[in-house]
N, C-alpha and C positions, 0 to 999 in steps of 0.2 A: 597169783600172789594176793593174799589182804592186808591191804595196807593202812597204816594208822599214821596221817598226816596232821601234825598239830603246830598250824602255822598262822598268825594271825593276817598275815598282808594276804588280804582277796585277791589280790592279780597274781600273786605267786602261786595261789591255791590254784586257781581258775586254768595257770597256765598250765600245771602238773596235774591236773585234770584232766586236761584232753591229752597228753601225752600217754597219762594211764589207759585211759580207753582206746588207744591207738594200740596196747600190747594185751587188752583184755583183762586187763588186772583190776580189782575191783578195790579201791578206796575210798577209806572212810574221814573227815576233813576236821577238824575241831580250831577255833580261832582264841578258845581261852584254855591257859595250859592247866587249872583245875576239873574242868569237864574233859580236856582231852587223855588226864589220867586218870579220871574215874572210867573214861572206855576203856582203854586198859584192863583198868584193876578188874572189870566185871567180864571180862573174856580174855584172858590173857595167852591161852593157846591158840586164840583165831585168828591170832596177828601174826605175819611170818614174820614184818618188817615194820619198825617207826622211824616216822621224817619228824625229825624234833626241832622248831625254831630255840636258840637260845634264848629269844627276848620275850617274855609271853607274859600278858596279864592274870593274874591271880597265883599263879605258879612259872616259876622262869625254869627254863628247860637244863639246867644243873641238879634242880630239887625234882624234877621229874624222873630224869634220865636215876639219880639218886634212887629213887623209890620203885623204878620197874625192875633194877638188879638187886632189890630185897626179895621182889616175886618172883625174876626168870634170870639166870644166867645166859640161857640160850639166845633169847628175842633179840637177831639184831637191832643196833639203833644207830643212825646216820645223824647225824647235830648239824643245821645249819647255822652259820652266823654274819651277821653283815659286820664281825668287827674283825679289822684287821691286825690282832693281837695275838701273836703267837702263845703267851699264857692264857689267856679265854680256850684254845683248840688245845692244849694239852691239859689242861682244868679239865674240860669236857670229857676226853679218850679216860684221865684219873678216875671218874664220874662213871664208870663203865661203856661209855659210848664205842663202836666199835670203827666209827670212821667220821669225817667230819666235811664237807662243804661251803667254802665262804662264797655268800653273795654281794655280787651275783653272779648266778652259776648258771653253767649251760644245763638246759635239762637231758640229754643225752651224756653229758656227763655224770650228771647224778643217775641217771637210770642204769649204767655202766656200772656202779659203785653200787647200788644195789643188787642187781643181779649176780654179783661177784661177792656180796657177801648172803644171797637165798642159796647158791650151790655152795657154799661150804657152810650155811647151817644144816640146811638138810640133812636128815637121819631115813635113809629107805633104806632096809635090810632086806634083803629079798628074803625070809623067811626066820622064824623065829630060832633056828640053828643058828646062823649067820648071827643073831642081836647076841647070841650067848656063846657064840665061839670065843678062845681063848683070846688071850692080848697076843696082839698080831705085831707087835714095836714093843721090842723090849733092851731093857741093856741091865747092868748088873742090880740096879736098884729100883730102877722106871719101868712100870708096864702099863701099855694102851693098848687100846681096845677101839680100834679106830670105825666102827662098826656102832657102837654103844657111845664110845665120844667117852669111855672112861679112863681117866690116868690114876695111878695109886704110884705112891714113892713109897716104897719099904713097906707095902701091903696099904699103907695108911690112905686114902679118897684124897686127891686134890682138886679141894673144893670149888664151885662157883665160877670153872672155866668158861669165858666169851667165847663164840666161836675163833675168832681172831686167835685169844691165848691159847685155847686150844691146838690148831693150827702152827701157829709156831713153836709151841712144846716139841709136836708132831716133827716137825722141820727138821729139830736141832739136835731128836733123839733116832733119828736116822739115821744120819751121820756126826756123831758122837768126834769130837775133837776138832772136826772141818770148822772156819771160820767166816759167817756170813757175812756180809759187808751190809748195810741201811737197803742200796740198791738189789742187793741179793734177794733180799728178803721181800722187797715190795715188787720185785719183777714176777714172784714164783707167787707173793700171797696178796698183794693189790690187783689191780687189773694194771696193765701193756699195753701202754704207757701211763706211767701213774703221773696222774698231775696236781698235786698238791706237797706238804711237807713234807720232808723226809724225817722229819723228825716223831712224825707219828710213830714210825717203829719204837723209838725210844722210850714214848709213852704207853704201849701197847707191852713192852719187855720188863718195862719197871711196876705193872700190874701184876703180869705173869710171876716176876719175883717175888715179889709180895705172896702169893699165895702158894705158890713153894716152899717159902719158907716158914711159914704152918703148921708145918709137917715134917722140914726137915734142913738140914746144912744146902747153902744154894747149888742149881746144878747152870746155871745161865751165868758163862763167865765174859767180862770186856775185854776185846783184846785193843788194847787202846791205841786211836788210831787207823785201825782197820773196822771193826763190828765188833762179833758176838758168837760164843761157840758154846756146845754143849761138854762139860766136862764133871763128872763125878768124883765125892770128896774122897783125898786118899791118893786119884792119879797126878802122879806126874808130871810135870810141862814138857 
């Protein structure tokens, strides 16, 4: 994995440094958040994965995490923050981040939370048939292509999917009408045992809707009280 850490506290660096080299993964460290998105911006497929401090001189990691899903939907990003405010971690997830870490954090927890979002970014098709085979998830209006990572609602691109949104599109367009609970959803698409908010779903599902409806009437309905289920405009209750 290459990693693009941009954290200004040296001992935090220092410590996720030798952890990294404990699993071979080669990171790259930046302590002001203006040089740490110009590496970005100048290699932007070399990164699988960004560790983003929220509090950062020159650039705060809102305006960064902002500016790398102008260049990549794909590039996970992890936000760390030492503030314990549930609006700063749902600000963040809005911001396109795709997970978040309050410190202080164990570093085997955040290496958990990374690796769990490099296998579902990852794109290997074992052969260029496989990246162009048809949409393999489909229901009367949605089709994915869980191979290529594309979804179209009524033929139309929905744009700009995080691996995260992606994933739960995926989820909800499987089983069409089932209703996922917060836990449902972070058992199958966090890592087991998730240890952070449960509310990140929330934040994660009200991006997703946002760019659905882009394109078209929503298909991610609440069922209030319980979760969230997938249903298309026209069915039934």
């Amino acid at each position: 994995m290459n990693i693009l850490m941009i954290e200004d506290n040296e001992s935090v660096s220092e410590m996720m440094e030798m952890f990294f080299e404990n699993e071979n993964y080669t990171a790259t460290f930046k302590n002001d958040g203006l040089e740490g998105f110009e590496a970005y911006k100048a290699e932007p497929k070399h990164w699988d994965i960004v560790i983003l401090d929220l509090n950062l001189p020159s650039m705060d990691g809102m305006q960064i995490c902002r500016q790398i899903r102008k260049i990549s939907a794909e590039t996970p990003i992890i936000m760390l923050t030492a503030r314990d405010s549930e609006s700063d971690q749902v600000i963040g997830l809005e911001m396109g981040a795709d997970d978040y870490v309050t410190k202080p954090f164990s570093p085997m927890t955040l290496l958990a939370r990374m690796k769990a979002l490099h296998r579902r970014a990852q794109i290997v098709p074992s052969d260029q048939h496989e990246a162009d085979a048809e949409f393999d998830v489909t229901t009367d209006h949605l089709k994915i292509n869980t191979a290529t990572r594309e979804a179209r609602y009524n033929d139309q691109v929905i744009e700009n999917l995080t691996p995260k949104e992606f994933d739960l599109l995926v989820t909800f367009a499987k089983s069409p009408k089932r209703v996922f609970s917060r836990d449902d959803l972070l058992t199958s698409l966090w890592e087991d045992p998730f240890y952070g908010d449960e509310r990140t779903v929330d934040a994660h599902i009200k991006k997703l809707r946002q760019k659905i409806e882009v394109v078209g009437p929503q298909l991610i309905q609440t069922v209030w009280g319980v979760g969230y289920k997938y249903q298309e405009p026209g069915d039934q209750e």
